[in-house]
matplotlib code that plots the C-alpha trace (Angstrom):
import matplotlib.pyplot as plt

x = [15.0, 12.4, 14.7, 16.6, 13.7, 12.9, 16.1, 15.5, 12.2, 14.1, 17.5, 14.6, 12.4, 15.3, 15.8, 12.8, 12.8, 16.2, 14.9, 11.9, 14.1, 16.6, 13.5, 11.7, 15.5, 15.5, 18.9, 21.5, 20.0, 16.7, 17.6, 19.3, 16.2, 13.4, 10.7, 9.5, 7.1, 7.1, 5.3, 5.9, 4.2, 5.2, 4.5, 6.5, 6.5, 6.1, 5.8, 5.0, 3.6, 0.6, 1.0, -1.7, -4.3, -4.7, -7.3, -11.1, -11.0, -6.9, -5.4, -2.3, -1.9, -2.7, 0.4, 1.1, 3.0, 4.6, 6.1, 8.1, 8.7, 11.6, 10.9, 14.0, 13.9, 16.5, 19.0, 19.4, 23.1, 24.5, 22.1, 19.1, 16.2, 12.3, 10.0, 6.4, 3.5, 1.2, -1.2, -1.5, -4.1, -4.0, -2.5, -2.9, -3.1, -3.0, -3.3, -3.8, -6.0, -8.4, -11.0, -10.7, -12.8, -9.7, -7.5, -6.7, -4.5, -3.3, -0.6, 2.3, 4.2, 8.1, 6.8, 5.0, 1.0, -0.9, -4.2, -6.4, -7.1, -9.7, -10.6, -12.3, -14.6, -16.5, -19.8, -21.6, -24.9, -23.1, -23.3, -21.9, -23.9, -24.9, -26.3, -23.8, -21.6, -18.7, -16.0, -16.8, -13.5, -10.8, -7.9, -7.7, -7.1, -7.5, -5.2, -1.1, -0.3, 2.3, 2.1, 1.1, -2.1, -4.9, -4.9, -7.4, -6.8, -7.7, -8.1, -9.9, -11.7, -13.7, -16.9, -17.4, -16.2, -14.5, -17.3, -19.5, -17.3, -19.6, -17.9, -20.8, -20.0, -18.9, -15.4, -15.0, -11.6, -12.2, -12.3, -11.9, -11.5, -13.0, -12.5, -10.2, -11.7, -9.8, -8.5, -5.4, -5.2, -3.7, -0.5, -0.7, 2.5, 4.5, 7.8, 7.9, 11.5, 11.6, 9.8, 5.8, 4.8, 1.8, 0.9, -1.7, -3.0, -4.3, -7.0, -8.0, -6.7, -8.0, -7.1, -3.7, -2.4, 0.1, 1.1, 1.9, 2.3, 1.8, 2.0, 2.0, 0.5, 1.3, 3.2, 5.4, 7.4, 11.2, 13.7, 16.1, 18.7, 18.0, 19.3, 20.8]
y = [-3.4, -6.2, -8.7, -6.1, -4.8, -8.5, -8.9, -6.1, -7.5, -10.5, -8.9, -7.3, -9.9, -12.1, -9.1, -8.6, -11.8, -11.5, -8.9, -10.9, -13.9, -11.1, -10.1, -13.5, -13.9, -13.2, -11.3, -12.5, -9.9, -10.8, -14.2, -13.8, -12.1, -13.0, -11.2, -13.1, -12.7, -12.2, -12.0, -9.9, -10.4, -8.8, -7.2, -4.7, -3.9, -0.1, 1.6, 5.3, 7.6, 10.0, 13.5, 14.7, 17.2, 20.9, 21.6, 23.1, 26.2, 26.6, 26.7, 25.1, 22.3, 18.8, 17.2, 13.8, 10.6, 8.0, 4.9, 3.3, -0.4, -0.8, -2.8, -4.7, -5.8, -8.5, -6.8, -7.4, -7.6, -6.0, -2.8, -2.2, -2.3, -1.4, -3.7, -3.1, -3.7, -6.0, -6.6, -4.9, -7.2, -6.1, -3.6, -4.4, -1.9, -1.8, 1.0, 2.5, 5.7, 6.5, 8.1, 7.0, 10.0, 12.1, 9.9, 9.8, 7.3, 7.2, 4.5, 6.8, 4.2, 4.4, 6.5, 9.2, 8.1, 8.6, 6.6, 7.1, 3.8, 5.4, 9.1, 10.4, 7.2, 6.5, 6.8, 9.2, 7.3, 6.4, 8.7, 9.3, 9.0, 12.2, 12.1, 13.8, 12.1, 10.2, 9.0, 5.3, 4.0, 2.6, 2.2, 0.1, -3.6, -6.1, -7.8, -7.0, -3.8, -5.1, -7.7, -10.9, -9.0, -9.0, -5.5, -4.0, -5.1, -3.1, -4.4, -3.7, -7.3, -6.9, -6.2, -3.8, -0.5, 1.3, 4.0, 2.1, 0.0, -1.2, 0.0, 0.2, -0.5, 2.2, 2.6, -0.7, -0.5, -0.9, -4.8, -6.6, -6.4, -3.5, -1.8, 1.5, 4.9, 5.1, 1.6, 0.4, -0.7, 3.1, 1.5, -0.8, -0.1, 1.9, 0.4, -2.0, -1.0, 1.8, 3.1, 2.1, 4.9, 4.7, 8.4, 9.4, 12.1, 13.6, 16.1, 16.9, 17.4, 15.3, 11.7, 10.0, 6.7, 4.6, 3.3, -0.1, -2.2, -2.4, -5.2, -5.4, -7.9, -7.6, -8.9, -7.4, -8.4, -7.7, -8.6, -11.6, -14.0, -17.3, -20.1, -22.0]
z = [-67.3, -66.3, -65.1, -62.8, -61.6, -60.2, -59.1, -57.5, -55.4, -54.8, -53.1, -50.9, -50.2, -49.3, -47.0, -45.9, -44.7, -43.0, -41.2, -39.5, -39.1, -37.0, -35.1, -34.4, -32.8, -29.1, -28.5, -26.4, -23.6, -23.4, -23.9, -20.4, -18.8, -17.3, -15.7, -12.2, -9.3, -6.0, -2.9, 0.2, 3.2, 6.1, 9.6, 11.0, 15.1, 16.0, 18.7, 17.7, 19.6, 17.6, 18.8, 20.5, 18.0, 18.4, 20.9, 19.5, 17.7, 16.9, 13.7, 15.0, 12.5, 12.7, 14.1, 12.4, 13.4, 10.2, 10.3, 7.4, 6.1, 4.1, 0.8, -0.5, -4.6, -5.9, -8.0, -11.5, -13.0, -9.7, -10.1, -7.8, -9.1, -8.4, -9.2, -10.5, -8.0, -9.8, -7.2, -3.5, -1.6, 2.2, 4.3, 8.3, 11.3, 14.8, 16.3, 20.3, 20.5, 23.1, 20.0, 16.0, 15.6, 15.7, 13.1, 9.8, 7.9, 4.8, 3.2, 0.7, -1.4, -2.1, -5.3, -3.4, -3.8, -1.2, -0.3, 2.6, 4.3, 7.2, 8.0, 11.5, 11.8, 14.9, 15.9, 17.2, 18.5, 21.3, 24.6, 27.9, 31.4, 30.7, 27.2, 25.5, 22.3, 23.7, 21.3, 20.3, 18.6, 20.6, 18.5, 15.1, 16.0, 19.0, 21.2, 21.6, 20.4, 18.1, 15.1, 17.4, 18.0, 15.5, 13.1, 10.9, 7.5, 4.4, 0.9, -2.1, -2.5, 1.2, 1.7, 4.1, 3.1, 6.6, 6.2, 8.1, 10.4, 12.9, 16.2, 17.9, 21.4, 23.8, 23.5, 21.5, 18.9, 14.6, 14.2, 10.8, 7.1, 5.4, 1.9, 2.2, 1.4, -1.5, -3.4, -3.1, -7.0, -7.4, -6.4, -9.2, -11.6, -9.4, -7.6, -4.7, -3.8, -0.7, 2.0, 2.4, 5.0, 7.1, 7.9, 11.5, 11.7, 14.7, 14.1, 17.6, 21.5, 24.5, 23.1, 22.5, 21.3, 19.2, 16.1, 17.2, 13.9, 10.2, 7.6, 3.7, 1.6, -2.6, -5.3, -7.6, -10.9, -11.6, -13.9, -13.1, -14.9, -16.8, -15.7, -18.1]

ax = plt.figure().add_subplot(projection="3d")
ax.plot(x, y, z, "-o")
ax.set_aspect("equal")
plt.show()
């Protein structure tokens, strides 16, 4: 009864061991895969035009204007695929609008998550001849209204959160690199295949503008083949 209880442990030790050897093993399909990283930076041309807002008082609602860049992933074994965002560092801007005051963006990803880059900024220390508040913010970016210009970019790692932009000269546009109001980390470990849609909103009459361009700056992992 002893020894065939020890041959016993032995049949499954040597098992046991088979087992781990199997599973130290890579199988033949993940020994074909490979996970790799890319980058995608890119600037899109736009020319958009923001609906004007609902004048004082109405409960009309807010008209918006989107634009979409289209985010290709390689395919893996003929099938698309989405890729994971690992990292999203910048998203860039420019924008025409005669008072930022009025806008809001926000930045939906091909997975539906929404972040708001900016909302109604301006300031209003500044004032007209006759004393009164007079819309400060001229638009989000200088020079060409398309990617050549220079846009506002928005990342997580600047310093200076788009709260308090610094627009301080009459009628003088949003310049530089700020922090969004919300960060874009949230799009951390959802799919880089699809549309990225940059959404205005208008919140007010009397002021129009453009979305004139948008770029993209993250990286993102997918599945590819070895080579052999």
């Amino acid at each position: 009864m002893t020894k065939m209880r020890w041959k016993r442990l032995a049949v499954l030790a040597c098992v046991g061991f088979a087992s781990l050897a199997v599973l130290a093993m890579p199988t033949a399909a993940a020994a074909k895969t490979k996970k790799k990283t890319a980058t995608l930076n890119r600037c899109v041309n736009a020319a958009v035009t923001i609906p004007d807002g609902p004048p004082e008082g109405s409960t009309v609602p807010n008209p918006a204007a989107s634009f979409a860049v289209p985010v290709g992933v390689p395919k893996f074994k003929g099938r698309p695929q989405n890729g994971t965002i690992t990292a999203l560092d910048s998203v860039g801007v420019r924008i025409s609008h005669t008072d930022d005051g009025d806008l809001a963006l926000f930045l939906v990803s091909p997975g539906g998550r929404a972040v708001a880059l900016s909302t109604y900024r301006d300031d209003s220390t500044n004032t007209d001849a006759g004393g009164k508040p007079s819309p400060s913010g001229d638009g989000y970016g200088t020079g060409p209204l398309n990617c050549s210009g220079t846009p506002v970019q928005f990342g997580d790692s600047f310093a200076t959160s788009i709260t308090t932009p610094g627009n301080t000269g009459l009628d003088a546009p949003i310049a530089g690199s700020f922090t969004p109001e919300q960060p874009l980390s949230s799009f951390v470990g959802g799919p880089a295949r699809g549309f990225w849609t940059l959404i205005v909103q208008d919140v007010q009459g009397g002021d129009v503008g453009q979305i004139n361009a948008l770029s993209l700056n993250f990286t993102y992992r997918y599945k590819a083949k070895k080579r052999r």
